[in-house]
N, C-alpha and C positions, 0 to 999 in steps of 0.2 A: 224476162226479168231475172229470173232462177240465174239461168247464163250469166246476166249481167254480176248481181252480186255475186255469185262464186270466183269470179274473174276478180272483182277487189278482196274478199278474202284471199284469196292466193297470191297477189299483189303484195299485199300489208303484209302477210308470211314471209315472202321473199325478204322486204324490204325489213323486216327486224331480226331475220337470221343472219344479215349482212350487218344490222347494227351493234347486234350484241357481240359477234365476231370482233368486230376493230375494234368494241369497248373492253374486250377482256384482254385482247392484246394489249391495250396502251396500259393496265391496272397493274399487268405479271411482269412488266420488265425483266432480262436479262440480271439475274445479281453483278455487280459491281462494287470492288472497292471504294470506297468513299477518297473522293479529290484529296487531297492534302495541301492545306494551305499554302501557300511561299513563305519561308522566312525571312521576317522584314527586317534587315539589319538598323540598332538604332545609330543614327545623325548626329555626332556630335557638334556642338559650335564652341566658338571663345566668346571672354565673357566682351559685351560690349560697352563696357567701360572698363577704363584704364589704358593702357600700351602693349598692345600683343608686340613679340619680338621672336623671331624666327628663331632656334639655335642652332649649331653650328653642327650636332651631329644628330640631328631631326628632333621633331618637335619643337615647341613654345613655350614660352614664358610669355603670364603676362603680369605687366606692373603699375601697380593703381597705388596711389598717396591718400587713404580714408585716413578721415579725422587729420589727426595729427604725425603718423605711421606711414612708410613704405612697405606695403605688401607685396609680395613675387609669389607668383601660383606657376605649377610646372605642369606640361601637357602631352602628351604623345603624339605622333603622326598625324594618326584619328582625331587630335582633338581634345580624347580624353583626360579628364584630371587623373594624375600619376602622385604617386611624393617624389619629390627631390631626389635625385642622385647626387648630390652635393652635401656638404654638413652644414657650411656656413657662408655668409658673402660679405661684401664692403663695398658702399656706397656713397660715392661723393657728388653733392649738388652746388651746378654752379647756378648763382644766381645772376640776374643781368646787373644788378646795381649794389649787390651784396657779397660779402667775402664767400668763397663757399664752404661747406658744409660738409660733415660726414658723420657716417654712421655704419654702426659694422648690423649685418642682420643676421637671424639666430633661427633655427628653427623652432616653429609651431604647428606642430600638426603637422598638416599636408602644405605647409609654405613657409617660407622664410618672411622675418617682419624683423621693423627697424626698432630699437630699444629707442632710439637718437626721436625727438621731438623735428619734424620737417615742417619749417613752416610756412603758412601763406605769404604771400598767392603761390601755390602749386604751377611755375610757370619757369622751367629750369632744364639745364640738360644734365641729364645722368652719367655717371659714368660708374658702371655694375659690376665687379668682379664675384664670380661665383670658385667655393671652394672645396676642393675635395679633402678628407683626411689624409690622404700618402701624398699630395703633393704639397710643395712647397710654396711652388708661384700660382697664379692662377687657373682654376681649370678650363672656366671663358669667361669671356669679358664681350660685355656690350655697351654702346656709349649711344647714344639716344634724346631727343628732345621731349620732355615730357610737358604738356601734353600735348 
C-alpha cells in the first residue's frame, strides 16, 4: 500500500509541475506594443431634402425653397459643407401657369439665399446663375426642375 500511495504522490507532483509551468507561461506574455486602432475616416452625406446638383468643376450644390426663401448650400467632392467660392447668384423661377419669377441671391453664412419672396407651390424649374467677383458673366449656371 506504502508503494501504492507513493506512486500517486509522485503522480500529483508531476501533474502540477506541468501545471504551474503552462500557467506561468500564458500570465508573462512576451511585451508587446499595443495594436493601434484604424482610422475611420468620417462619411459625408448630402442633405436629403431639396435638389442636390452636381457642379461643373467637382462638388455640389444643393437647393432647397424653406418657407418662403431659395437656399443654395455648397459641397466638396467628399460631400463636405465648404462656403461658397462665389460672392453672389440670380435666380429665375418658371412657373407652369405663372409669369416667372426672379430673385438675385446674397450671401449668408455658409450659403447663398433669396432676398426675393418664392412662392407656393414650390413646383418650378430653376434656372441658377452663380457669380464670381472678377467675372462679368456667369461663373455657372445650372437649370433644373425643382422638385
Amino acid at each position: 500500500m506504502k508503494a501504492h500511495l507513493l506512486f500517486l504522490v509522485f503522480l500529483t507532483a508531476v501533474n502540477l509541475d506541468g501545471a504551474t509551468g503552462s500557467v506561468v507561461e500564458k500570465t508573462t506574455p512576451p511585451a508587446k506594443e499595443p495594436a493601434k486602432a484604424p482610422v475611420k475616416k468620417k462619411v459625408y452625406e448630402l442633405p436629403k431634402t431639396g435638389l442636390n446638383q452636381p457642379r461643373p468643376g467637382g462638388g455640389w450644390i444643393n437647393v432647397e425653397a424653406v418657407g418662403t426663401r431659395l437656399i443654395v448650400k455648397f459641397y466638396d467632392k467628399e460631400k463636405k459643407p465648404v462656403p461658397p467660392d462665389v460672392t453672389r447668384g440670380f435666380a429665375q423661377f418658371r412657373y407652369s401657369s405663372k409669369n416667372p419669377e426672379r430673385a438675385p441671391l446674397h450671401l449668408e453664412g455658409l450659403t447663398l439665399a433669396s432676398t426675393a419672396t418664392v412662392r407656393p407651390p414650390h413646383n418650378f424649374l430653376v434656372l441658377l446663375s452663380l457669380f464670381t467677383s472678377e467675372s462679368a458673366g456667369p461663373a455657372e449656371s445650372h437649370n433644373f426642375k425643382y422638385p
